[in-house]
C-alpha positions as a Markdown table, in Angstrom:
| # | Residue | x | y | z |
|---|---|---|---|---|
| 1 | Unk | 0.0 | 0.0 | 0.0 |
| 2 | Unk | 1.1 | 3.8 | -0.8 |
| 3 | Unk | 1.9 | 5.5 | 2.7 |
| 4 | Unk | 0.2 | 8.6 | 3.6 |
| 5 | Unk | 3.2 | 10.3 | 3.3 |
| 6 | Unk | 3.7 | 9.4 | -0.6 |
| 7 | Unk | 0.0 | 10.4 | -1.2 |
| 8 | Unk | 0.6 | 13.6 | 0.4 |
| 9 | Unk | 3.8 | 14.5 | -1.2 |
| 10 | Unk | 1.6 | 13.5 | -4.3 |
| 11 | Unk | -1.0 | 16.0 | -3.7 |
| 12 | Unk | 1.9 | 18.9 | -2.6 |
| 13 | Unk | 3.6 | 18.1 | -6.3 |
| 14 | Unk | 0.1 | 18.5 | -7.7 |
| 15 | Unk | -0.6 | 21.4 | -6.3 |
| 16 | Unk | 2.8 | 23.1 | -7.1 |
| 17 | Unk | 2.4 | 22.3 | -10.5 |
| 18 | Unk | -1.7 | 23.5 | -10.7 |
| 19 | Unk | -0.7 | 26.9 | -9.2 |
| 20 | Unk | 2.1 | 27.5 | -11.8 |
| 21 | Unk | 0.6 | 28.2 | -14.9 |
| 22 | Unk | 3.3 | 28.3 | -17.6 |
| 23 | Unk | 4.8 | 25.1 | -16.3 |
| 24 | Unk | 1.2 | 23.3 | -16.7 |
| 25 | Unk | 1.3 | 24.2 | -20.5 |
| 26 | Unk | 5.0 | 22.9 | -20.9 |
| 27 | Unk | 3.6 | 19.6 | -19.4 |
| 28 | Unk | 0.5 | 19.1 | -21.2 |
| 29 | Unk | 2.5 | 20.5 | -24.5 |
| 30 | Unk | 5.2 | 17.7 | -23.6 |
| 31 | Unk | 2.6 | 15.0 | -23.3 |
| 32 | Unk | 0.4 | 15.8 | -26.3 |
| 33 | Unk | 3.2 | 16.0 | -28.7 |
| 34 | Unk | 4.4 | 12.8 | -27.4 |
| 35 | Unk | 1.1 | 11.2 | -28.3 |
| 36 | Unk | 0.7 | 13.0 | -31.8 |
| 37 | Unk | 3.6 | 12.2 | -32.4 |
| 38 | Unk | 3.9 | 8.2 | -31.4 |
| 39 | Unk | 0.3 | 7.9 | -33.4 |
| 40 | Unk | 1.9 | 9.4 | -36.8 |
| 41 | Unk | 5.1 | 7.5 | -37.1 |
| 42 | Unk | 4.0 | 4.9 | -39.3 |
| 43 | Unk | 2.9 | 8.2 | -42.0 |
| 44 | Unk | 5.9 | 9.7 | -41.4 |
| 45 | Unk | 7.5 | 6.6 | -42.3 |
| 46 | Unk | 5.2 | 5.3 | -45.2 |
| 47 | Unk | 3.6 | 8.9 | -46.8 |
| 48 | Unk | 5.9 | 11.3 | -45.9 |
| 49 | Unk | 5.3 | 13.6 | -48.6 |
| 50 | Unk | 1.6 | 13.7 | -48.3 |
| 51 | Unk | 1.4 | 13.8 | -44.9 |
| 52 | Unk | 3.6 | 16.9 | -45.0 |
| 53 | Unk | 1.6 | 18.8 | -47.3 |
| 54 | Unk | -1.3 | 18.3 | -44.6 |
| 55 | Unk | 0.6 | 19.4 | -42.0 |
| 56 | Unk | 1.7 | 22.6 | -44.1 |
| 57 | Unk | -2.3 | 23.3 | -44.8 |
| 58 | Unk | -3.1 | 22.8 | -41.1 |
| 59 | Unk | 0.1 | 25.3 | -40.4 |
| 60 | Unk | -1.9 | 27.9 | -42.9 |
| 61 | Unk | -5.3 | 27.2 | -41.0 |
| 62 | Unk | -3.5 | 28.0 | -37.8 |
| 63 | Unk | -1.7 | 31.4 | -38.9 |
| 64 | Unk | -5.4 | 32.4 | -39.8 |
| 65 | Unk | -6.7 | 31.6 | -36.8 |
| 66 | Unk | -4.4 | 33.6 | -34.8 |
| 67 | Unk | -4.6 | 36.5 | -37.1 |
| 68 | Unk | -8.2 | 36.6 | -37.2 |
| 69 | Unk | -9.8 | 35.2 | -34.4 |
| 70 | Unk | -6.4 | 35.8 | -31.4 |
| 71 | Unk | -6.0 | 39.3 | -32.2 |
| 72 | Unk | -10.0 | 40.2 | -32.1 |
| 73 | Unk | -10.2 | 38.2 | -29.2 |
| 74 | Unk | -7.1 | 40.1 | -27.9 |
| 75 | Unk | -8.8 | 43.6 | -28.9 |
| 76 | Unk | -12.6 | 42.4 | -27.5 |
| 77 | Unk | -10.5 | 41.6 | -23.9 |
| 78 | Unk | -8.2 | 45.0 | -23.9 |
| 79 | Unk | -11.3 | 46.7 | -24.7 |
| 80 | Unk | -13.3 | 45.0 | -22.1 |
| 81 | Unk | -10.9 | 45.6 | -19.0 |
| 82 | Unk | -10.2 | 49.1 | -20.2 |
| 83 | Unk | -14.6 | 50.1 | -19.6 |
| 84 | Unk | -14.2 | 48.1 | -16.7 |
| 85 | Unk | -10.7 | 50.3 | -15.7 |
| 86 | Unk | -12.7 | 53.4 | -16.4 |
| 87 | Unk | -16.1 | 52.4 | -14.9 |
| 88 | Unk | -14.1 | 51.7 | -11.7 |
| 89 | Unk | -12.5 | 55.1 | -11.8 |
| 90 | Unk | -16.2 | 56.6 | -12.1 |
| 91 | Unk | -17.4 | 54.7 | -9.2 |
| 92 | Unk | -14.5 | 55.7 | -6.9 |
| 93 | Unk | -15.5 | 59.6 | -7.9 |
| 94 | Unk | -19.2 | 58.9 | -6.5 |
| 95 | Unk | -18.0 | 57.0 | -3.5 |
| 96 | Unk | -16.0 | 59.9 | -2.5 |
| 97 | Unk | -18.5 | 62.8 | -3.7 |
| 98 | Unk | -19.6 | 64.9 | -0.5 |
| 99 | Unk | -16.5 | 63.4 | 1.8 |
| 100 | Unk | -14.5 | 66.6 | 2.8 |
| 101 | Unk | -11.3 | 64.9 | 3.9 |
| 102 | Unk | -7.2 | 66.0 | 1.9 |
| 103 | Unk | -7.8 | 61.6 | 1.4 |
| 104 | Unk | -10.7 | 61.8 | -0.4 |
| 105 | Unk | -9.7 | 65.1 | -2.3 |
| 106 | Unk | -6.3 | 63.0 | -3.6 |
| 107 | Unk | -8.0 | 59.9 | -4.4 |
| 108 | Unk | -10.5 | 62.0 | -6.6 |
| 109 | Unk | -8.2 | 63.5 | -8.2 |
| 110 | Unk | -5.8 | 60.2 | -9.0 |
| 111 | Unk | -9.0 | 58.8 | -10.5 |
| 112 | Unk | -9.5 | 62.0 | -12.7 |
| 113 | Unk | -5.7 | 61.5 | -13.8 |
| 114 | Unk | -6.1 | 57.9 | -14.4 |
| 115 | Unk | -9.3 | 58.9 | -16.6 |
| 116 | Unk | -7.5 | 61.1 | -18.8 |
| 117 | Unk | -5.0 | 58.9 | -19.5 |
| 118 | Unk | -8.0 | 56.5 | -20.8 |
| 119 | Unk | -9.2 | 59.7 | -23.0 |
| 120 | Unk | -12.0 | 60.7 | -20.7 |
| 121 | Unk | -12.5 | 64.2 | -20.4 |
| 122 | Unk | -16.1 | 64.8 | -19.1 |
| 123 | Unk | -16.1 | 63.7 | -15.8 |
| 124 | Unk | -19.2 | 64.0 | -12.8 |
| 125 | Unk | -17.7 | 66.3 | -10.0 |
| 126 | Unk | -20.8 | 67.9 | -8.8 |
| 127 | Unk | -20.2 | 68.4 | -5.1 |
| 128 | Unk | -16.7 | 66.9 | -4.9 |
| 129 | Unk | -14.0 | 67.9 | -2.8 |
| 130 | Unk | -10.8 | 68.6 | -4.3 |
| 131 | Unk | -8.9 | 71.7 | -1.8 |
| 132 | Unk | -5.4 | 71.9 | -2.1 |
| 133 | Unk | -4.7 | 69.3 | -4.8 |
| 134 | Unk | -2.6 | 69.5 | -7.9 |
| 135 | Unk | -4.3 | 69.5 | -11.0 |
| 136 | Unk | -2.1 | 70.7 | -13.4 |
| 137 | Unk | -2.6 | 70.3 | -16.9 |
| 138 | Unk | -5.5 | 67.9 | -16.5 |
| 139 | Unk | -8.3 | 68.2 | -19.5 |
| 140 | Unk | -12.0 | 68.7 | -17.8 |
| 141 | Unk | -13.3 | 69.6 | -21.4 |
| 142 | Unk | -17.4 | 69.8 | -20.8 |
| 143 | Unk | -17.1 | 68.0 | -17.7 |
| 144 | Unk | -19.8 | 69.5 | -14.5 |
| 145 | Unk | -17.8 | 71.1 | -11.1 |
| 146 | Unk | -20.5 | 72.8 | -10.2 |
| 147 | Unk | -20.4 | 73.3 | -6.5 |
| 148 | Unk | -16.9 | 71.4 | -6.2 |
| 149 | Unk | -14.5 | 72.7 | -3.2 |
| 150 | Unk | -11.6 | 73.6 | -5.5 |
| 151 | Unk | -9.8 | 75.9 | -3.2 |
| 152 | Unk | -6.1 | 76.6 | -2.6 |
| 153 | Unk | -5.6 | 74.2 | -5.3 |
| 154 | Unk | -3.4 | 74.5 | -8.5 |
| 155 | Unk | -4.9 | 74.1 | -12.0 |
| 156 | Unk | -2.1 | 75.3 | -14.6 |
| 157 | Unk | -2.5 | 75.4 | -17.8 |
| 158 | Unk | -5.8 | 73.1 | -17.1 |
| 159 | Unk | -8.6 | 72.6 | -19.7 |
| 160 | Unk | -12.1 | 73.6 | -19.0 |
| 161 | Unk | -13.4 | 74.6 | -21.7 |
| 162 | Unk | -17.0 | 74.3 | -22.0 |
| 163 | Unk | -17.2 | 73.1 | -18.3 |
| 164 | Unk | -19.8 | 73.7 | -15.7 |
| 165 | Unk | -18.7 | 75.8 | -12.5 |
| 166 | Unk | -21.5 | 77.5 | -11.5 |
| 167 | Unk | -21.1 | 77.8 | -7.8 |
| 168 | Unk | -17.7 | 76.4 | -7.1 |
| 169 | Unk | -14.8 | 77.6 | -5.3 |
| 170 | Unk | -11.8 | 78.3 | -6.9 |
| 171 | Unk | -10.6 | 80.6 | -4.1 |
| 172 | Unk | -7.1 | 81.5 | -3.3 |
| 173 | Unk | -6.1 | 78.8 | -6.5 |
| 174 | Unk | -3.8 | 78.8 | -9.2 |
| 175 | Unk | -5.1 | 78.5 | -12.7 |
| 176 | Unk | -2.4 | 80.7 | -14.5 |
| 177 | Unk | -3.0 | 80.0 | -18.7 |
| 178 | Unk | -5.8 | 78.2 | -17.9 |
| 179 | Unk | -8.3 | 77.5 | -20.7 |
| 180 | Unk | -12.0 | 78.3 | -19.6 |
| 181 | Unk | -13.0 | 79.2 | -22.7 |
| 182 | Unk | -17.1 | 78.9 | -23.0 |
| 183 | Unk | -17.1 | 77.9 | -19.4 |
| 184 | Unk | -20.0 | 78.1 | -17.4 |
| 185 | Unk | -19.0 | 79.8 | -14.2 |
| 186 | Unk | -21.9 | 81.6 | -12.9 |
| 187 | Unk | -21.2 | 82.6 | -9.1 |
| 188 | Unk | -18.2 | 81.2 | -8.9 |
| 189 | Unk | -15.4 | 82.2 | -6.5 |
| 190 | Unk | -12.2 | 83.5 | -7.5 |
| 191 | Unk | -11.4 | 85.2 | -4.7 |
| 192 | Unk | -7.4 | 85.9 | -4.2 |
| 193 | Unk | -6.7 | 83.2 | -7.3 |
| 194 | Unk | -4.0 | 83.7 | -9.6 |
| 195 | Unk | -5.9 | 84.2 | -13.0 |
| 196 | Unk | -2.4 | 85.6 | -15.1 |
| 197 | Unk | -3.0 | 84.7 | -18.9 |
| 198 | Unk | -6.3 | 82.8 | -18.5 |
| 199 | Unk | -8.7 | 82.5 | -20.9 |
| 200 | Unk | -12.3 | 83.6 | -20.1 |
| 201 | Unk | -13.1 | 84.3 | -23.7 |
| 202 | Unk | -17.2 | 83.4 | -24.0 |
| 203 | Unk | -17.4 | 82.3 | -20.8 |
| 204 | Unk | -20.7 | 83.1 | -18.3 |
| 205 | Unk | -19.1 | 84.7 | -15.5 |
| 206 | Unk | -22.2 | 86.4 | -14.2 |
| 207 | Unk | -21.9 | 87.4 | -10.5 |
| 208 | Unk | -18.7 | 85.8 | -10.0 |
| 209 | Unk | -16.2 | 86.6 | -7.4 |
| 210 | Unk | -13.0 | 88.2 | -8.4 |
| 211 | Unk | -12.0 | 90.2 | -5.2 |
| 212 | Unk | -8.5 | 90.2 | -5.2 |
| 213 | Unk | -7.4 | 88.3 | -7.9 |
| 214 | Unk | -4.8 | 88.5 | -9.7 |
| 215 | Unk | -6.2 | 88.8 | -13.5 |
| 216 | Unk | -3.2 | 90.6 | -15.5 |
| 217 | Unk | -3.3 | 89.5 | -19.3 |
| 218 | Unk | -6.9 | 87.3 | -18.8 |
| 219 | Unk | -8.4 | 87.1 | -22.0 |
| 220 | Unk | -12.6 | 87.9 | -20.9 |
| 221 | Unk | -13.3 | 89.2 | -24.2 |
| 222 | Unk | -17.2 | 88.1 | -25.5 |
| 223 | Unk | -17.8 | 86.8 | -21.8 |
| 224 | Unk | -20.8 | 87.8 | -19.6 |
| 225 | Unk | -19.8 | 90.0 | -16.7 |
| 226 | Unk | -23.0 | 90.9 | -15.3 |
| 227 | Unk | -22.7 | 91.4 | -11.3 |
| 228 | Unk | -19.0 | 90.0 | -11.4 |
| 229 | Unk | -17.1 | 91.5 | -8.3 |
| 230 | Unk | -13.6 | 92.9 | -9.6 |
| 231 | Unk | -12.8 | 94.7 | -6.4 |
| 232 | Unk | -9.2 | 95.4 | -5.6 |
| 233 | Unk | -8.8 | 93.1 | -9.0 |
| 234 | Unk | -5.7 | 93.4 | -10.9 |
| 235 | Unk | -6.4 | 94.2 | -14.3 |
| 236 | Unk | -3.4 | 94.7 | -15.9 |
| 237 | Unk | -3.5 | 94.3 | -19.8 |
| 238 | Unk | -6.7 | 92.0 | -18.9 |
| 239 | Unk | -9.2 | 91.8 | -22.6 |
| 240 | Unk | -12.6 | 92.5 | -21.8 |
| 241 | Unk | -13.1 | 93.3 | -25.3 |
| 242 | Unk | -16.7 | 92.7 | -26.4 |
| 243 | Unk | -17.9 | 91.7 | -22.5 |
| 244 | Unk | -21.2 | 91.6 | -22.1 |
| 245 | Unk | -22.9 | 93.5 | -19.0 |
| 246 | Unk | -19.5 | 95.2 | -17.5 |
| 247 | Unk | -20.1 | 98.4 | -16.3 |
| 248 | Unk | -17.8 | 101.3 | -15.2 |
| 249 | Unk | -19.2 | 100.6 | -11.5 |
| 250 | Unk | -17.5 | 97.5 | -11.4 |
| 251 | Unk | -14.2 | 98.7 | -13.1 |
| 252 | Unk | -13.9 | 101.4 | -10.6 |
| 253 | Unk | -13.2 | 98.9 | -7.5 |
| 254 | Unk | -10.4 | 97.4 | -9.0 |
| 255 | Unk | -6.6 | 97.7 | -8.4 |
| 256 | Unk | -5.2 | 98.5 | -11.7 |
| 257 | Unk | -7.0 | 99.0 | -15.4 |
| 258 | Unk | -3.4 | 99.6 | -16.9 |
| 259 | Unk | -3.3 | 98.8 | -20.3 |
| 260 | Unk | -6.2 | 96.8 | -19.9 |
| 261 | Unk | -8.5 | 96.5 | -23.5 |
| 262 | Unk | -12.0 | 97.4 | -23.6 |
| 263 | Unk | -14.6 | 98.7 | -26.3 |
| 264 | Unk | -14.3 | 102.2 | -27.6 |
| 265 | Unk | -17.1 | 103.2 | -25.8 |
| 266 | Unk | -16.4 | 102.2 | -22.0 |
| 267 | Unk | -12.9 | 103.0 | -22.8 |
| 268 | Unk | -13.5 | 106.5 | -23.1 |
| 269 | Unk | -15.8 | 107.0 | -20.3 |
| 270 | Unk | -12.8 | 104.8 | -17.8 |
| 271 | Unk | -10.1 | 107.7 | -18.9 |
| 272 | Unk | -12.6 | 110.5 | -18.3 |
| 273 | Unk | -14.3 | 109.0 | -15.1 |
| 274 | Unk | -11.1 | 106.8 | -14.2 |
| 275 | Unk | -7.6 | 108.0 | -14.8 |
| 276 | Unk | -5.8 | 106.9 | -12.0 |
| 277 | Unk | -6.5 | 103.5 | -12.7 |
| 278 | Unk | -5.4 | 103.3 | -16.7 |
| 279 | Unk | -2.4 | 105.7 | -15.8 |
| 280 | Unk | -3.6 | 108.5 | -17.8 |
């Protein structure tokens, strides 16, 4: 009779050789061949020729087969894991929507990072909590922050273009030669940020808070202005070329107009009613 010893060293080899994958499929390709192989020595020995001529058509069958059906299976599987990649990324955003912790804040914005890398742009931040991060260069293209905590945080040469922001903090931030273009930023506050070459061009900036900020060279041109709070703004060469809803009243708070742009019209009446701010 085998021991108990034997049957368990058995098992153990067994096991070993189960859990290791690669050496499974040198095994079983070991012991197959030898079969196949046994089984066609007579034809090898009898039919050579025709037998090799099979084997050469079955050789062509199987480079089909792996261009053809391996790489789409290849593709269907990549494709597969990379939704799965991305819908995991998503579902981390929602589970950490609402929790105001720096934790929370980083893991968010990992899984924004990890997104873009995946060519996802438009991404569900409503209500997320991002403060003192580093979003640098990330692309937010038409994606909704309204209401986010964005504060202290630094977003240079980000992308938000066409984004909602409607209600969300940007205060005491970084977004120097950030693209907002078309933005939707109604109410938002910019208060103390660092704004220097941003572009505000068409964006809806109604009632927004710019107290403090530092604006110099921020293209605004075309964008809606109505209610926006420049005081103690620097304006400096800022473009509010074709803004709509900007009024002398809210120009006269500011820090600085100097060489700031404007429409004929309103630029006349700020040197008449406003030299000391355009240096005139």
């Amino acid at each position: 009779m085998i021991s108990t010893n034997k049957i368990k060293r058995l098992q153990d080899t067994l096991n070993t050789v189960v859990e290791k994958p690669l050496l499974t499929s040198t095994i079983v390709l070991i012991a197959v061949s030898l079969v196949v192989l046994s089984l066609s020595l007579p034809y090898y020995l009898s039919d050579f020729d025709n037998f090799w001529s099979q084997i050469l058509a079955e050789a062509h069958g199987m480079i089909f087969d792996i261009a053809v059906i391996g790489i789409l299976i290849f593709w269907l599987n990549e494709n597969g894991q990379t939704r799965q990649r991305i819908r995991f990324y998503r579902d981390e955003i929602d589970d950490f929507r609402l929790w105001e912790s720096d934790e929370a804040a980083f893991r968010t914005v990992g899984n924004i990072k990890r997104l873009n890398r995946n060519k996802i742009f438009e991404v569900n931040l409503v209500n997320c909590f991002l403060a003192r991060t580093n979003l640098n260069y990330v692309n937010l293209t038409a994606s909704n922050l309204n209401s986010a905590n964005v504060s202290q945080s630094t977003m240079v040469e980000a992308t938000l273009m066409n984004t909602r922001m409607n209600q969300t903090n940007f205060e005491n931030s970084n977004l120097n030669q950030a693209n907002l273009k078309g933005s939707f930023a109604s109410g938002a506050n910019f208060r103390d940020a660092f704004l220097i070459k941003t572009n505000f061009e068409n964006a809806f900036l109604i009632k927004a808070n710019f107290r403090n900020a530092y604006l110099m060279e921020a293209n605004l041109k075309n964008s809606y202005l109505m209610g926006a709070d420049f005081e103690n703004a620097s304006l400096y060469k800022a473009d509010f070329r074709g803004a709509k809803g900007l009024s002398i009243e809210q120009l006269a708070k500011s820090k600085t107009l100097y060489l700031a742009r404007f429409d004929d019209e309103l630029l006349e009446q700020i040197k008449t009613e406003l030299p000391e701010l355009v240096g005139t």
